[in-house]
C-alpha positions as CSV (number, residue, x, y, z in Angstrom):
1,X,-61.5,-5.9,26.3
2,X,-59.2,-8.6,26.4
3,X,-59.2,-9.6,22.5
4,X,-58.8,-5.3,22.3
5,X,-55.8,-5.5,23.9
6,X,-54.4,-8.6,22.3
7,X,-54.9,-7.0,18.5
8,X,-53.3,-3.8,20.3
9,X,-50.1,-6.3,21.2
10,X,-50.1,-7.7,17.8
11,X,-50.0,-3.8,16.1
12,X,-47.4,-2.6,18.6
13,X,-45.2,-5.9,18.4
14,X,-45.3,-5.3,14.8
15,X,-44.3,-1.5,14.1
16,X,-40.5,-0.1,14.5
17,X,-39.9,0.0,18.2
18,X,-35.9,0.6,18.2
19,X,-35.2,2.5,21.4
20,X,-32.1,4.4,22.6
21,X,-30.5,1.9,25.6
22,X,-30.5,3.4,28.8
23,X,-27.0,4.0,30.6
24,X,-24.6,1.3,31.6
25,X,-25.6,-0.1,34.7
26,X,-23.0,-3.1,35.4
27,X,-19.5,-4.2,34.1
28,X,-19.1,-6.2,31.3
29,X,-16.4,-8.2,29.9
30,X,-15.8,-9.3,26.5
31,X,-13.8,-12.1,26.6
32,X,-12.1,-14.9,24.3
33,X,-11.8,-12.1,21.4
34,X,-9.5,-11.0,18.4
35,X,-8.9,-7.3,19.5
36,X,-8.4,-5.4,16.6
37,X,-7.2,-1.8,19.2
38,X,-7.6,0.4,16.2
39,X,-4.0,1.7,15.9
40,X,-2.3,-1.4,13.8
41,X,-2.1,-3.5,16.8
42,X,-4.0,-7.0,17.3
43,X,-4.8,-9.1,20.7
44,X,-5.0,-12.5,20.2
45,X,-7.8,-14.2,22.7
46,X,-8.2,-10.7,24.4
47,X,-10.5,-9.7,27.3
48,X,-12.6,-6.0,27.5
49,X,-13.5,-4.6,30.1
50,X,-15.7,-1.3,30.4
51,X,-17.8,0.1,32.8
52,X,-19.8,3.6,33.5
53,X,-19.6,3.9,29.6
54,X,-15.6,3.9,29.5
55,X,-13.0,1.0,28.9
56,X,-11.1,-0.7,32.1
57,X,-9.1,-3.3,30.7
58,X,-7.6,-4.6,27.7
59,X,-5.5,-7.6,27.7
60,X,-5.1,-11.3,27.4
61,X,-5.5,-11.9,31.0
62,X,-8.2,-9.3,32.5
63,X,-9.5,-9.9,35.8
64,X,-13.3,-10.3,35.0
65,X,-14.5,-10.8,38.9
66,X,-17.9,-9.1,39.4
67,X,-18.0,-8.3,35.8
68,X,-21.0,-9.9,33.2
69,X,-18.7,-12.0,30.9
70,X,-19.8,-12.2,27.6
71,X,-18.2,-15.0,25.5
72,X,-17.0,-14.0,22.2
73,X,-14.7,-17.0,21.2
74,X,-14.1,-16.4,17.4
75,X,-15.3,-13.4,17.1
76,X,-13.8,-10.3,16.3
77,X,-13.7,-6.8,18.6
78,X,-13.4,-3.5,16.7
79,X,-13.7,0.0,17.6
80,X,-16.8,1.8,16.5
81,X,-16.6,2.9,12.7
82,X,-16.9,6.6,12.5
83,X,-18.4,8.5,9.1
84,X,-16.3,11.6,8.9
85,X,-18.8,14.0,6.5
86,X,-22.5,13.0,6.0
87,X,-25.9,14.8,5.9
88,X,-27.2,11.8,8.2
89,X,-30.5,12.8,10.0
90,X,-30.5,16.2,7.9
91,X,-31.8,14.1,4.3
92,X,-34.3,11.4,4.9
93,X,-35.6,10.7,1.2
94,X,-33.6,12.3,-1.4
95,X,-36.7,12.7,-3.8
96,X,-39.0,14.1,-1.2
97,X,-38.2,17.7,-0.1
98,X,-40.2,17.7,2.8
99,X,-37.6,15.1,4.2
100,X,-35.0,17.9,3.3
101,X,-33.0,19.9,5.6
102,X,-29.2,19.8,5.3
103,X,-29.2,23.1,3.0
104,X,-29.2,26.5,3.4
105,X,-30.0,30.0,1.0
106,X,-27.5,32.7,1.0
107,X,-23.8,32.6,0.2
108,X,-21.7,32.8,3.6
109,X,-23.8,31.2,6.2
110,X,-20.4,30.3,9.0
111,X,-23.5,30.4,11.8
112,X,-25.3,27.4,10.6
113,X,-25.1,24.7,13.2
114,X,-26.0,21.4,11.8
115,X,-26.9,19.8,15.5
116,X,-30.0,21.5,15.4
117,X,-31.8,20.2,12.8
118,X,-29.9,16.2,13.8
119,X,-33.3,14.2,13.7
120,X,-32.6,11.3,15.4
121,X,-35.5,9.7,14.4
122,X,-34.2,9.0,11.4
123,X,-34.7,5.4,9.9
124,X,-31.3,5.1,7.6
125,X,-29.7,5.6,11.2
126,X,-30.4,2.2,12.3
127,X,-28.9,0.7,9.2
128,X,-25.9,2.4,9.6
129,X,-25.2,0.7,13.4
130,X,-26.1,-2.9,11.5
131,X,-22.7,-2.0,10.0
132,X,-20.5,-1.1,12.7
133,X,-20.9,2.8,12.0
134,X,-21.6,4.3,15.7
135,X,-20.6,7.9,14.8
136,X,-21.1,10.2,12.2
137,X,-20.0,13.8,11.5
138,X,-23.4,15.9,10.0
139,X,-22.3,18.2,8.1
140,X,-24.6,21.2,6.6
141,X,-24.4,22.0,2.8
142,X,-25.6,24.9,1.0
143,X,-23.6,28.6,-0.6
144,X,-20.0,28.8,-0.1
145,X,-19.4,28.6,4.0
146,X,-22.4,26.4,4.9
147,X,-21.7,26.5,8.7
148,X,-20.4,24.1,11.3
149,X,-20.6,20.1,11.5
150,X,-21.0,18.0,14.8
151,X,-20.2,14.6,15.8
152,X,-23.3,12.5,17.2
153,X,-23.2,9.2,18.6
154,X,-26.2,7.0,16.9
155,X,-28.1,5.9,19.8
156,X,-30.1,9.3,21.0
157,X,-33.4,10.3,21.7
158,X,-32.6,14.0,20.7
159,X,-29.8,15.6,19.0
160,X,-28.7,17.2,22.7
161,X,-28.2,13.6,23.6
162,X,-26.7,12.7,20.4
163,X,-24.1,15.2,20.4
164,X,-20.2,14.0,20.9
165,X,-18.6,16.9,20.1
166,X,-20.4,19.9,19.0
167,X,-18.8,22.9,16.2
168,X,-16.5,20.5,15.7
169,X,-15.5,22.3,12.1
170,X,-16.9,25.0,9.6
171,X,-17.2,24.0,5.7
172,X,-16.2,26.0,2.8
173,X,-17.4,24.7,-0.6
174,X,-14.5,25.8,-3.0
175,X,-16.0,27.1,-6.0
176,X,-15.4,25.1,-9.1
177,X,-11.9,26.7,-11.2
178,X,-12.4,23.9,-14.3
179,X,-15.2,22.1,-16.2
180,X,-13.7,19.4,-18.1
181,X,-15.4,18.1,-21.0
182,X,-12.8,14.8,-20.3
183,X,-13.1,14.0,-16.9
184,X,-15.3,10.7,-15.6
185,X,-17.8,10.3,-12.9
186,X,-20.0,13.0,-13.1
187,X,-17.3,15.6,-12.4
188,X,-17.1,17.7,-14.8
189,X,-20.0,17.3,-17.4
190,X,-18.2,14.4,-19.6
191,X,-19.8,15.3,-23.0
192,X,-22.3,17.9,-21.1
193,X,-22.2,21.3,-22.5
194,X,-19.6,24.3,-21.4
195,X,-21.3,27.2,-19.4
196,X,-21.1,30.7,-21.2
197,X,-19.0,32.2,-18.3
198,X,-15.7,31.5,-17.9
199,X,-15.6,29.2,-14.3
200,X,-12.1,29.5,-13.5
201,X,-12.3,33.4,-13.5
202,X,-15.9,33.0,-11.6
203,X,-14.3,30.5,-9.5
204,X,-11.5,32.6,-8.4
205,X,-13.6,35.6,-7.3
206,X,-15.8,34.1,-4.8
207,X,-12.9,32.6,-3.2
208,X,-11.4,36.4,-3.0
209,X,-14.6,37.4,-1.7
210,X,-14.1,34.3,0.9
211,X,-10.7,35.4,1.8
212,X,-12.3,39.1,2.5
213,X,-14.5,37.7,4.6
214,X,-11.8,36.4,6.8
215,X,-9.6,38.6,6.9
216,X,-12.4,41.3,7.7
217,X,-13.6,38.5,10.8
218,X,-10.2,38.5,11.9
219,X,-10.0,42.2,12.0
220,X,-13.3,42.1,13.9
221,X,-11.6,39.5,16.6
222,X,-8.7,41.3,17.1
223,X,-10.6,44.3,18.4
224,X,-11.5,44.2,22.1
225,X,-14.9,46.0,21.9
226,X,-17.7,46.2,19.4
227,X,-20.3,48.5,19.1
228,X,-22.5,45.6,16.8
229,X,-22.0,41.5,17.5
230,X,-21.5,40.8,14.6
231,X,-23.0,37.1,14.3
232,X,-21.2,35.7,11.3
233,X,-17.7,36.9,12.0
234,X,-18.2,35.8,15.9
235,X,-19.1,32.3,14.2
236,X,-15.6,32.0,12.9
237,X,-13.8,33.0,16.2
238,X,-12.4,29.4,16.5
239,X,-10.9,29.0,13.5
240,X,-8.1,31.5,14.2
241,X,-8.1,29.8,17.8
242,X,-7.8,26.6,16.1
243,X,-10.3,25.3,18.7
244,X,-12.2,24.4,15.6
245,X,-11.1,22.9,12.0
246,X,-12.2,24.5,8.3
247,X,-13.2,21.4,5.8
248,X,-12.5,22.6,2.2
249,X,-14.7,20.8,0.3
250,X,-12.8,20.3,-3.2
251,X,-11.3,17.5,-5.6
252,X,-8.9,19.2,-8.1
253,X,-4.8,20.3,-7.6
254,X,-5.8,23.8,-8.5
255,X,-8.5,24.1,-6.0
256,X,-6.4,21.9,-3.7
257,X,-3.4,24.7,-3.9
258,X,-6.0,27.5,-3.0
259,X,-7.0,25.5,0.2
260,X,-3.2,25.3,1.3
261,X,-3.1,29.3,0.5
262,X,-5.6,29.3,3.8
263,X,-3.2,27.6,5.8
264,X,0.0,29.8,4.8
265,X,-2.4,33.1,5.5
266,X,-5.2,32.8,8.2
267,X,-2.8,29.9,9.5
268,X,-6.3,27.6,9.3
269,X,-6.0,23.9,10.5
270,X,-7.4,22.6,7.3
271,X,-8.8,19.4,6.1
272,X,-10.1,18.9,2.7
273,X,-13.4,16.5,1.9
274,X,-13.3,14.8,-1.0
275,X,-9.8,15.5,-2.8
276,X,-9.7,12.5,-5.3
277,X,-6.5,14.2,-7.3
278,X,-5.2,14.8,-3.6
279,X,-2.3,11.8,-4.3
280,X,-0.7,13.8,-7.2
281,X,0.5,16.7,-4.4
282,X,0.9,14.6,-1.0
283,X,4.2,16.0,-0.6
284,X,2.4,19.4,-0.2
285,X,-0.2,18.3,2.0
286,X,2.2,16.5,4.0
287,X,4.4,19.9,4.7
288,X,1.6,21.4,5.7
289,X,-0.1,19.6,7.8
290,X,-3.2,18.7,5.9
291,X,-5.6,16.4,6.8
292,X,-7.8,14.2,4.2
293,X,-11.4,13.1,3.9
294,X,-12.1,10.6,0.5
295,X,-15.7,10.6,0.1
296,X,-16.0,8.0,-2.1
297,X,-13.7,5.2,-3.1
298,X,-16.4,3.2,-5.3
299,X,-16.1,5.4,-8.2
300,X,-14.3,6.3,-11.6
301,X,-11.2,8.4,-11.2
302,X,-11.5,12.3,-12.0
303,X,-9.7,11.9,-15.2
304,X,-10.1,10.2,-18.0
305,X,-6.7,9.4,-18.6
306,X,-6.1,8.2,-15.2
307,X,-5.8,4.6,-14.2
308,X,-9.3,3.3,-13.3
309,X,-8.7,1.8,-10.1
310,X,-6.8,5.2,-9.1
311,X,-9.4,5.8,-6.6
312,X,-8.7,2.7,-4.9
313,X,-4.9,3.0,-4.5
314,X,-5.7,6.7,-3.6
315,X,-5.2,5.5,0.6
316,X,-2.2,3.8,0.3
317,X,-0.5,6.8,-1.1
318,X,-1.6,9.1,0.9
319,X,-0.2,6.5,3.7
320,X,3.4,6.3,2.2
321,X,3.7,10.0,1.9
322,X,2.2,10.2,5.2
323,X,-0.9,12.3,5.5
324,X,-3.1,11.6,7.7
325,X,-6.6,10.8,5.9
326,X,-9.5,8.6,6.4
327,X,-12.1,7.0,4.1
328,X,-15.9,8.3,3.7
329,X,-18.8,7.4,2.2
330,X,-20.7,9.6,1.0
331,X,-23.0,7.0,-1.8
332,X,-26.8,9.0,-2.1
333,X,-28.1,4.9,-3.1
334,X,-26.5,3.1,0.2
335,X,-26.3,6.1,2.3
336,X,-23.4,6.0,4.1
337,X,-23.6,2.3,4.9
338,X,-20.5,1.0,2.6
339,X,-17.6,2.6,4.9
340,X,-16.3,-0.7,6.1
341,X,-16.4,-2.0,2.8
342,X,-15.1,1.3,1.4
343,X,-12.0,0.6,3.8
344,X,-11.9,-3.0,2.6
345,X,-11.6,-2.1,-1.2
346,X,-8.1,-0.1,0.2
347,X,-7.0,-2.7,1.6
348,X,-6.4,-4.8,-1.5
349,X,-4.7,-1.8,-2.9
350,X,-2.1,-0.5,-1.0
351,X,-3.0,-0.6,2.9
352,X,-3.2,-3.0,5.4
353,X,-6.1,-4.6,6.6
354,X,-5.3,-3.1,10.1
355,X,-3.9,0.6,8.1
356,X,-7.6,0.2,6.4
357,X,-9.4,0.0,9.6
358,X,-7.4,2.8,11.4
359,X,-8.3,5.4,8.2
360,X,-12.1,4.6,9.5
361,X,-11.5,4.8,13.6
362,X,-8.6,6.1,14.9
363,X,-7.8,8.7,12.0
364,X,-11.1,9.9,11.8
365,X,-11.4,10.5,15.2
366,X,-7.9,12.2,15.3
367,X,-9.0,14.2,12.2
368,X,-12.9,15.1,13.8
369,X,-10.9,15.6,17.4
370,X,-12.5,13.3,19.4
371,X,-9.3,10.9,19.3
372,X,-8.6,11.2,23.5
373,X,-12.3,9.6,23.8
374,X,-12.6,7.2,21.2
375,X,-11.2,5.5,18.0
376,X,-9.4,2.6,19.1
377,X,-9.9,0.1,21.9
378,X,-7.8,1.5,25.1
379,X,-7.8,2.2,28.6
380,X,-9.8,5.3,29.4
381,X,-11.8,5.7,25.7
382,X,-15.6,5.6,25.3
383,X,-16.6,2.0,25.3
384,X,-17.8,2.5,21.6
385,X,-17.1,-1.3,20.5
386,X,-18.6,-3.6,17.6
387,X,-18.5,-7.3,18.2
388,X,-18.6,-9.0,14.3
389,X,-18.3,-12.3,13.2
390,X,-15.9,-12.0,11.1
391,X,-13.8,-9.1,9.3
392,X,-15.8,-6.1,9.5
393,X,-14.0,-4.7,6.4
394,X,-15.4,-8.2,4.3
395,X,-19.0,-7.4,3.0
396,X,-19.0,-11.0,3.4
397,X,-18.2,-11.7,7.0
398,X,-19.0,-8.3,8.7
399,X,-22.2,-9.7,10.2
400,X,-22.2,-7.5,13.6
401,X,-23.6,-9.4,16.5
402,X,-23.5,-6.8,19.2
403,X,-22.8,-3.0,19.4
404,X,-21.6,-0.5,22.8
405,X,-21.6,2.9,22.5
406,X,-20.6,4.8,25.5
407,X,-20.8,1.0,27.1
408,X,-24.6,0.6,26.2
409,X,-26.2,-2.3,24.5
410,X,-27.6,-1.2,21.4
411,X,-30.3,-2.7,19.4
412,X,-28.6,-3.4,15.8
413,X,-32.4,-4.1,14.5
414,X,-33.7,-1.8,11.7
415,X,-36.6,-1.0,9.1
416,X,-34.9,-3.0,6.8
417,X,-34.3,-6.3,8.7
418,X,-38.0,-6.0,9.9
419,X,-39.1,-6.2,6.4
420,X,-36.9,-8.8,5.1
421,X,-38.5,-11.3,7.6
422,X,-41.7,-10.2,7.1
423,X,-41.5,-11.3,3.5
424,X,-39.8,-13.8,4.1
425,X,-42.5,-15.4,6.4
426,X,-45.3,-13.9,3.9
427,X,-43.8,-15.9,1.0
428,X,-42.4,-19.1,3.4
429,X,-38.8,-17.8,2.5
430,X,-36.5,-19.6,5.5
């Protein structure tokens, strides 16, 4: 009996026991720490103070009585990194469709809800917290409306735990108006052959058919009784509210100018995901008021005539023109775990260091609308805090020693750090 339960020990001790952290039970400050709040601003040998899951204090001369201090002389406090568009918990193994379930059949499908198929089981989850990342947006893919995205907070037993802010947008995939046998990274077939149709003319009738479909919904909403719910068009309700945002997936000025035609007709709060040629019309986006998600800054420009670090000095025009955007990751090989370093490639071309970490907490979280409950460091926000060495941005030095979200402890262990030491002790690695 006894040896039984020692080789049980040994098997459980050695499996993948990463748990959500229960709720915060006592108050704990961070003290002796470089504060970086999230909005541009820096403490120098700051104190943090959060309890019940929200932040207290923030200063250089807290009051930590009755509080458990934690010491984090020379360390580095940062808001919790937030991925703005991901298929996180919906794709588990690209290559294995049984691990598949961010897409959906049909055409216009605004009453898909991502939340409900959030597995929080996931195991690229954990990887994602070893990097600061303590939010993510899951977004659904699939026809032309794909349905409504959520935030989640990464420490959840089940996606009704996991949910921050539910419905927080609906995504429209603009159809493609140009395939250009001269354009780089994949975006356009460079050297691929031209499709028998013509694409722009294809292009531009789904998006009529799109703008039928709204205008029919808002026909449907203006009514005060119905004799059929009709499901679709009731999914949409909150877009002419603007309780909820519509993310225009799309990359080129032409399909860029179509998404601002939503704005000037439904009067849509619009964001577009994606938009590498967005910094060749800012001014436009600027006037009206549209928001911007990069997906991917480690990449080729659209063009081949543009400059080839274009994608990197993308943010720091966006930031003089003054559109409010934010930096993504959206990599199918390091799945979503390269924002910081995303934000630290912008930083060497254009931004600040503090402008690059904003585009990754505080502008995200104003762009996803969770902004009054986290995305920077303040008095009344979620305690959703990273503790790092050094710079998070710095694939080098963003080595994260502790992790709150909602003021719990979370374990930053994962799949990945469990094998790396058991090779390492199998092959006497130290």
């Amino acid at each position: 009996m006894v040896t039984f339960l020692i080789c049980f020990f040994i098997h459980v001790s050695a499996q993948e026991t990463i748990l959500p952290a229960n709720a915060q039970q006592e108050t704990i400050a961070l003290t002796n720490a470089t504060i970086h709040i999230g909005n541009g601003k820096i403490i120098n040998n700051g104190t943090v103070i959060f309890t019940n899951g929200k932040i207290t204090a923030v200063s250089t001369a807290a009051d930590t009585t009755n509080a458990k201090v934690i010491d984090c002389v020379g360390k580095h406090l940062y808001p919790g990194l937030i991925l703005t568009a991901s298929q996180l918990g919906l794709i588990e193994v690209n290559s294995t469709r049984s691990t598949i379930d961010g897409t959906e059949i049909g055409d216009m499908n605004p009453s898909i809800r991502s939340i409900v198929a959030y597995n929080t089981d996931s195991k690229v989850i954990n990887t994602l917290r070893s990097n600061g990342i303590l939010l993510a947006n899951v977004i659904p893919d699939g026809g032309i409306i794909s349905g409504s995205s959520s935030v989640v907070q990464l420490d959840a037993w089940n996606w009704e735990d996991a949910a921050y802010k539910m419905d927080v947008a609906i995504h429209l995939r603009m159809p493609s108006l140009l395939v250009r046998s001269g354009s780089r990274g994949g975006r356009g077939g460079f050297g691929g052959q031209q499709p028998a149709a013509d694409p722009v003319k294809s292009g531009l009738e789904q998006i009529e058919k799109v703008k039928i479909f709204f205008r029919e919904a808002k026909a449907y909403l203006t009514e005060s009784k119905h004799e059929n719910t009709n499901t679709k068009f009731e999914s949409v309700r909150n877009l002419f509210d603007k309780k909820q945002k519509l993310f225009i997936h799309c990359n080129i000025v032409k399909e860029m100018l179509l998404a601002v035609d939503f704005v000037k007709e439904f009067d849509f709060d619009v964001v577009l995901v994606g938009a590498v040629d967005s910094w060749q019309i800012a001014d436009i986006l600027k006037q009206n008021n549209i928001s911007i998600i990069l997906n991917q800054l480690h990449d080729l420009p659209a063009m081949i005539d543009d400059d080839i670090d274009q994608p990197y000095k993308t943010p720091g025009l966006l930031q003089k023109a003054g559109v409010l955007f934010t930096i993504n990751d959206d990599d199918g090989n390091s799945r979503y775990r390269n924002l910081p370093f995303n934000a630290g490639t912008a930083a060497t071309y254009g931004l600040s260091k503090e402008e690059a970490l904003s585009s990754i907490t505080l502008n995200a979280a104003t762009i996803l609308g969770i902004a009054d409950k986290t995305g920077s460091i303040e008095i009344g926000k979620d305690a959703n805090i990273v503790v790092s060495k050094g710079d998070i941005l710095d694939m080098r030095t963003n080595i994260i020693t502790q992790a709150f979200i909602q003021g719990r402890k979370i374990d930053l262990d994962n799949k990945q750090k469990q094998l790396a030491e058991k090779y390492k002790t199998k092959y006497g690695i130290k």
